[in-house]
Wavefront OBJ file of the C-alpha trace (Angstrom):
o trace
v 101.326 86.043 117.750
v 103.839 88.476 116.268
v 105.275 85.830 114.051
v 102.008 84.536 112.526
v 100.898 88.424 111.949
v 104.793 88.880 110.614
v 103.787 85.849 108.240
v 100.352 87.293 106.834
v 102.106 91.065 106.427
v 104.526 89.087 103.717
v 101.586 87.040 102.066
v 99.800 90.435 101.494
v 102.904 91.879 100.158
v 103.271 89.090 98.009
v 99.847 89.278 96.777
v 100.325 93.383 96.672
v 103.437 93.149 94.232
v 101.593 90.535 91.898
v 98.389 92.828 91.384
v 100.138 95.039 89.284
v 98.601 97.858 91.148
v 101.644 99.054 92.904
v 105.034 101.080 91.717
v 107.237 99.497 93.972
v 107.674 98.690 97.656
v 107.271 101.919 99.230
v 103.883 101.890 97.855
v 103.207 98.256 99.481
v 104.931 99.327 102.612
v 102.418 102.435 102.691
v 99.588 100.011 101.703
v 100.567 97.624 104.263
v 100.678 100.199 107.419
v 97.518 101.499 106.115
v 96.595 97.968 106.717
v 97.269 97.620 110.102
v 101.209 96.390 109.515
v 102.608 98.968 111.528
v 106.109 97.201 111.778
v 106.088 97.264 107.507
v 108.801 99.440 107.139
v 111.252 97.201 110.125
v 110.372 94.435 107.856
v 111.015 95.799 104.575
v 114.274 97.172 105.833
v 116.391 94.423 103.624
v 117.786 95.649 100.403
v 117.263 92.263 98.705
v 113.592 92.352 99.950
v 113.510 95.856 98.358
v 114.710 94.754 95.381
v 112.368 91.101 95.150
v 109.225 93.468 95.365
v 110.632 96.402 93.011
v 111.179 93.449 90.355
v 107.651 91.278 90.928
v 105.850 94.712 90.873
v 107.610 95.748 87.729
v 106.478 92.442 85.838
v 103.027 93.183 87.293
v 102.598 95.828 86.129
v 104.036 94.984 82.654
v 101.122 92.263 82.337
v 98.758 94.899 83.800
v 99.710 97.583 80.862
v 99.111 94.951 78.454
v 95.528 94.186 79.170
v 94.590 90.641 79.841
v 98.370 89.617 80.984
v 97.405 89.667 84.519
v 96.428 86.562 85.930
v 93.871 88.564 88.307
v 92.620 90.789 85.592
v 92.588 88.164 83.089
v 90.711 85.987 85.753
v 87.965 88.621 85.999
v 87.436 89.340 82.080
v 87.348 85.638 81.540
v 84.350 85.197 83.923
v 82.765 87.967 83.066
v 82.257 86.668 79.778
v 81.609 83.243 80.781
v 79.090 81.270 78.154
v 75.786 81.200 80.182
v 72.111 81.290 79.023
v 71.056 83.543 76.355
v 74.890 84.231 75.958
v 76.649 83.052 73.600
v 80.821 81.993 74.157
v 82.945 84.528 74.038
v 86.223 84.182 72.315
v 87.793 85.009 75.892
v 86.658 82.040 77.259
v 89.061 79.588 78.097
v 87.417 77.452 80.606
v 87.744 79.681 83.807
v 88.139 77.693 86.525
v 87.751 78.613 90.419
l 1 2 3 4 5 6 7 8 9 10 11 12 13 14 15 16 17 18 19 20 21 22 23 24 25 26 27 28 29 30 31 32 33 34 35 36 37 38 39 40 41 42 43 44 45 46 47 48 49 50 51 52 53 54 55 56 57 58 59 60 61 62 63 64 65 66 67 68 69 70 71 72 73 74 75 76 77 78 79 80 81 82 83 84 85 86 87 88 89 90 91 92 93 94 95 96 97 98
């Protein structure tokens, strides 16, 4: 049990550096306790792991600055504005697909 919980703490800290909504990984590791992920800090204890989600949150955050760089928040704006009755394309929408 510990391992497959030790696997879905990294997905979410995967998926926590690429929202662009975290600094670096002591915000994650906060996030991830928070969570339920009490063993986030044993886990995090690496340097190189420090350094992986440092960097991933850093280019995150770089496409979340810029607007519509973000693959989530681009995601969101693009359906959003998705051509529908009465509504005319938007020149946002690429094809948004699920």
């Amino acid at each position: 049990m510990t391992r497959e919980r030790d696997e879905r703490m990294w997905n979410l800290a995967y998926r926590l550096a690429m929202s662009g909504e975290h600094r670096n990984y002591q915000a994650i590791e906060w996030e991830l306790q928070a969570s339920g992920y009490p063993r986030a800090r044993q886990l995090l204890y690496h340097e190189r792991v420090r350094e992986k989600l440092d960097g991933m949150c850093a280019e995150a955050q770089k496409g979340f600055v810029d607007g519509l760089s973000s693959p989530t928040i681009k995601g969101l704006v693009e359906f959003s504005v998705r051509p529908g009755p009465g509504r005319p394309p938007s020149p946002l929408w690429s094809g948004y697909r699920s």
